[in-house]
C-alpha positions in Angstrom: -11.0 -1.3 -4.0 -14.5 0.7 -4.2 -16.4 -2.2 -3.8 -14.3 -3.7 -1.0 -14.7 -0.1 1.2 -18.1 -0.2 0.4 -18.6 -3.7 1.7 -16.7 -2.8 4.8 -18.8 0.6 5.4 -22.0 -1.5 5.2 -20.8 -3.8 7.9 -19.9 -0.9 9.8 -23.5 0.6 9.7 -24.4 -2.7 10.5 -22.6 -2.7 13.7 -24.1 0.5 14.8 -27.3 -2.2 15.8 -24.9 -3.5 19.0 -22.4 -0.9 19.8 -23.0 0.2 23.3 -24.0 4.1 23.0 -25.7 4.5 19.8 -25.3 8.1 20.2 -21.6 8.1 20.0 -21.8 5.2 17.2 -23.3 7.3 15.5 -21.2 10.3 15.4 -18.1 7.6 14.7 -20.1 6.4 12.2 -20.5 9.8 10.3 -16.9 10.3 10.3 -16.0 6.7 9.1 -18.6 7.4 6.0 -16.4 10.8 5.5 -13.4 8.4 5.0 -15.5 6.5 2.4 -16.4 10.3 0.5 -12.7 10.9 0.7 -11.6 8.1 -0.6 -13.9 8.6 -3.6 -13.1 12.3 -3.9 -9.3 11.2 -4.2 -10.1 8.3 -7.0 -11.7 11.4 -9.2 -8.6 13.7 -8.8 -6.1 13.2 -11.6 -3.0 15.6 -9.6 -3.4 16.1 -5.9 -0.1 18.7 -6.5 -2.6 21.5 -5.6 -4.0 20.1 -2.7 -0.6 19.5 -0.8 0.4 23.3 -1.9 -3.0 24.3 0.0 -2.3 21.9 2.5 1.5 23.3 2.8 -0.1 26.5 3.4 -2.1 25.5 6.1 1.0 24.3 7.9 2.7 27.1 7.7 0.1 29.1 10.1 0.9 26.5 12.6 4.7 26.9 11.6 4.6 30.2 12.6 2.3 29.9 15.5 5.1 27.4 17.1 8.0 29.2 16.4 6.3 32.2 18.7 4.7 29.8 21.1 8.7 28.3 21.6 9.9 31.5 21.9 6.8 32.5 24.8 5.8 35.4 22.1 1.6 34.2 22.6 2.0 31.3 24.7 -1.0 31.8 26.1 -3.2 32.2 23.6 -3.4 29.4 21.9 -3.6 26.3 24.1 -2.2 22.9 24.4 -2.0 20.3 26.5 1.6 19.3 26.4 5.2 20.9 27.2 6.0 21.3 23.7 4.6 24.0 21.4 1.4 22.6 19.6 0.1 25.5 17.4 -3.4 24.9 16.1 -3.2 21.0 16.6 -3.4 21.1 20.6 -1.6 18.1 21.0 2.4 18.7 20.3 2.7 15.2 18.9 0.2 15.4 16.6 2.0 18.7 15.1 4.7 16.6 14.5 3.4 13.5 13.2 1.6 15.9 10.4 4.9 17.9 10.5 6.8 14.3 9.0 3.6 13.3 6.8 4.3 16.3 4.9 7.7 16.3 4.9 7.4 12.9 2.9 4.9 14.8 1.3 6.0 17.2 -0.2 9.5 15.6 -1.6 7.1 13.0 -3.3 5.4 16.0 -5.2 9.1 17.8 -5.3 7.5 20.9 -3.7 11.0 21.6 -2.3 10.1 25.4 -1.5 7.4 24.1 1.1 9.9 22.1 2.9 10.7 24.5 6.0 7.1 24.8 7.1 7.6 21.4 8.1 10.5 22.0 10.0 9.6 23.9 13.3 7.1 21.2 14.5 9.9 18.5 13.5 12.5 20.4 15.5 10.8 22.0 18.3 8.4 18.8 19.2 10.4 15.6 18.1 7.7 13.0 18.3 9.7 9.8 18.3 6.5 8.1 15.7 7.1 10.8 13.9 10.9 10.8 13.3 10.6 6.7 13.1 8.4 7.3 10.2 10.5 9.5 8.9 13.7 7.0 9.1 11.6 3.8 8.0 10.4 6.0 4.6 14.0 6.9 4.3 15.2 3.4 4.6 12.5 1.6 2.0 13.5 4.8 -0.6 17.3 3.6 0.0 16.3 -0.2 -0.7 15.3 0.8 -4.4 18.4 2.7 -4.7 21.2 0.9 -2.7 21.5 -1.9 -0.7 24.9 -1.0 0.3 24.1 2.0 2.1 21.0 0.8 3.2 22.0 -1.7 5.3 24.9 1.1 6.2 22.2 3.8 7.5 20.0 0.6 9.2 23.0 -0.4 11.2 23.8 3.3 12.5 20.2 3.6 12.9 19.8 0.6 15.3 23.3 1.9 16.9 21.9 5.7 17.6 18.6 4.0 19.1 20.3 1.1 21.2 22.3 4.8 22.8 19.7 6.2 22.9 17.3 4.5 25.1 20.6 3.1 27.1 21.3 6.5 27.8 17.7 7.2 29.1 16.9 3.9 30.7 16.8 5.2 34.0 13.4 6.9 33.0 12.3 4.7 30.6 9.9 3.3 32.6 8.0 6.3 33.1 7.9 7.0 29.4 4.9 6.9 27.6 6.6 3.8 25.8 5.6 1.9 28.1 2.2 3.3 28.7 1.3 2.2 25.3 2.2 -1.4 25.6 -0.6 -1.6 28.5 -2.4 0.1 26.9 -2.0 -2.0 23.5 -2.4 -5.1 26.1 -5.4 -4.1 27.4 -7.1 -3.8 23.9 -6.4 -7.1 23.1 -8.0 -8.4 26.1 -11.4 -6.8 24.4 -10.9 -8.6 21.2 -13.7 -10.6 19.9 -14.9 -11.9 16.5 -16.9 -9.4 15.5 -15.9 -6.3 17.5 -17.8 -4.4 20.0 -19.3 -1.8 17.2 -18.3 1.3 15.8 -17.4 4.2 18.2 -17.1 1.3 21.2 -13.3 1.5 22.4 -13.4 5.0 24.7 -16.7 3.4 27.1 -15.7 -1.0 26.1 -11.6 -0.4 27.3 -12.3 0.1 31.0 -14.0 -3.3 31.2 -10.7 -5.2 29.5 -8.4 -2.6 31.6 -5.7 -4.5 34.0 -2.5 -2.7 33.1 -3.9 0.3 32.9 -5.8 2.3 35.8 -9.1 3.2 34.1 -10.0 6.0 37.4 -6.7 8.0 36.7 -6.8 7.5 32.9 -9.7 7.9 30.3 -8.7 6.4 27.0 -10.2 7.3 23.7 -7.7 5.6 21.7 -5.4 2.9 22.1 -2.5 5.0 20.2 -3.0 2.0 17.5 -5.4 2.5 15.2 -5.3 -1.3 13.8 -5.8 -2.5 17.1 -8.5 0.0 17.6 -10.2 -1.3 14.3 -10.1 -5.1 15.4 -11.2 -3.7 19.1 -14.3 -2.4 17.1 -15.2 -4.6 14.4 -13.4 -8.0 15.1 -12.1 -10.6 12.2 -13.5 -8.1 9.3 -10.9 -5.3 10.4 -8.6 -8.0 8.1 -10.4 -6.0 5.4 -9.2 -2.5 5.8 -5.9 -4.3 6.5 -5.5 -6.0 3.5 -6.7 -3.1 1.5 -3.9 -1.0 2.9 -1.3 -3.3 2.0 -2.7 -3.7 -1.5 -2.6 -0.4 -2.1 1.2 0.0 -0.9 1.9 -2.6 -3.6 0.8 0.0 -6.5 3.9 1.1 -7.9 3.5 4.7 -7.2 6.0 7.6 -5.4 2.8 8.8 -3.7 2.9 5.3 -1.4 5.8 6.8 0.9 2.6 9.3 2.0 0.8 6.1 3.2 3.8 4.6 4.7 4.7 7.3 6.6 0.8 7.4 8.1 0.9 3.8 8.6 3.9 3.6 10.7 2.8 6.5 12.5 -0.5 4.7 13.1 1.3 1.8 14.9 2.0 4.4 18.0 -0.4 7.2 18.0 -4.5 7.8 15.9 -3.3 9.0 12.7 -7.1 8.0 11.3 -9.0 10.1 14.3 -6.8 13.3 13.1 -9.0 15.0 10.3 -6.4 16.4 8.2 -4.2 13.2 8.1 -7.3 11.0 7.8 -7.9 13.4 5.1 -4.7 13.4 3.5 -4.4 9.5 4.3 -7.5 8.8 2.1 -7.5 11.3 -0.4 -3.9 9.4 -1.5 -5.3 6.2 -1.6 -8.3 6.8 -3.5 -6.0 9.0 -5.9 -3.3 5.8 -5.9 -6.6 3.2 -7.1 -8.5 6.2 -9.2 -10.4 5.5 -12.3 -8.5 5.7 -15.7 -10.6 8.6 -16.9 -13.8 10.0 -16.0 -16.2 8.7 -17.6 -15.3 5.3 -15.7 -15.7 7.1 -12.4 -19.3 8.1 -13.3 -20.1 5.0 -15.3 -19.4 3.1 -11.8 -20.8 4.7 -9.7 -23.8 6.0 -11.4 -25.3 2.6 -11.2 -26.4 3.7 -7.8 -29.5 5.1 -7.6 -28.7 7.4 -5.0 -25.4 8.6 -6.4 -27.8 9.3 -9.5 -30.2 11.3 -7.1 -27.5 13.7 -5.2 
């Protein structure tokens, strides 16, 4: 896994040579070599218990924050940019799409007393990623337990959305459901073998745009972030691909954390939100760490530089 990422990162500095604004590559690229320190920083924790009880904590100010934000109590204080109340993320949906990453969260580290901090960005925002994720983690928990009420809750599941969305169809159309598959459309136009270069999707998308009106709309994401990576970096975003789905084979309770991130990622950009892209990568160094210490060091001090800093 370590020398996979690395292989990938090194591509990705190489691709900084023909992205478009080397400026904005670059700060991109900064934040995709965070990924890499994370990801190393995770494989060199034995527990991670403590960081979700700090993390926890952290969502709890925004907990609070949204309750009095729903209730008008400092509304205008703290801004965001949708109808919902946001707290310190700006964006409602990304409160809630945190708000269910933690929920799986903290049940995986059975830090049941955490729970309700999770709770007024579920209830009060709703993001339909988020609850998906949510349902999809439930279900693959169920599979290991029982198929019988599996395929029970699947089948209700499948009934509650097929009345839900008959119920709303009259304004379906002007959801952003359907916003995303132009927008997802769109990006696939732009694919090429080797991507456009690190940092390319917000100023390559308007020159692939048909479905979606680039003068109205500025895009910095696609709201897929595996689209966005192929967008970017072509046939070798198969590698961060395939690393993910290696790592969800590692029999491990701390997996539900990526699945719920991963499904989330299919619909919004999980990886472009710090915390989550923390959280996201913390985990999945932690699920491919080194047996004990002294293996960490032992690979990694090889590298001269690593032996320098």
């Amino acid at each position: 896994f370590h020398v996979i990422g690395s292989l990938f990162l090194l591509y990705v500095c190489v691709s900084l040579s023909w992205s478009l604004n080397f400026h904005i590559a670059f700060f991109i690229l900064l934040q995709v070599l965070l990924v890499g320190m994370v990801f190393c920083l995770g494989s060199a924790i034995e527990d991670l218990i403590d960081v979700f009880r700090g993390v926890a904590l952290g969502l709890g100010i925004s907990a609070v924050i949204c309750i009095l934000q729903e209730f008008r109590l400092d509304y205008d204080l703290i801004y965001t940019n949708g109808p919902y109340s946001a707290a310190l993320f700006v964006n409602p949906n990304l409160l809630c799409e945190f708000s269910a990453i933690m929920l799986v969260s903290l049940i995986v580290f059975k830090l049941w007393y955490w729970i309700p901090v999770t709770l007024p960005g579920l209830i009060i925002v709703h993001s339909r990623a988020a609850l998906l994720s949510l349902f999809i983690c439930f279900l693959i928990w169920l599979w290991k337990h029982s198929k019988y009420v599996f395929t029970l809750v699947f089948l209700l599941g499948i009934a509650f959305a097929g009345n839900y969305y008959s119920d709303n169809y009259l304004n379906f159309k002007t959801t952003s459901i359907t916003e995303r598959f132009a927008m997802w459309t769109d990006t696939i136009r732009g694919f090429s073998w080797f991507g456009h270069g690190v940092g390319s999707f917000e100023l390559m998308f308007p020159k692939y745009a048909v479905d979606i009106n680039v003068v109205q709309t500025t895009l910095k994401y696609p709201h897929n972030d595996w689209l966005q990576l192929v967008f970017e970096f072509g046939i070798v975003a198969l590698i961060p691909l395939m690393f993910f789905f290696q790592i969800l084979k590692i029999k491990n309770d701390n997996r539900y954390i990526l699945y719920s991130i991963g499904i989330i990622s299919l619909f919004s950009y999980p990886f472009h939100v710090p915390i989550i892209m923390f959280i996201g990568f913390l985990v999945a160094g932690n699920l491919t760490r080194f047996d004990d210490p002294n293996s960490y060091l032992w690979f990694y001090g090889r590298l001269p530089l690593f032996e320098r800093i």
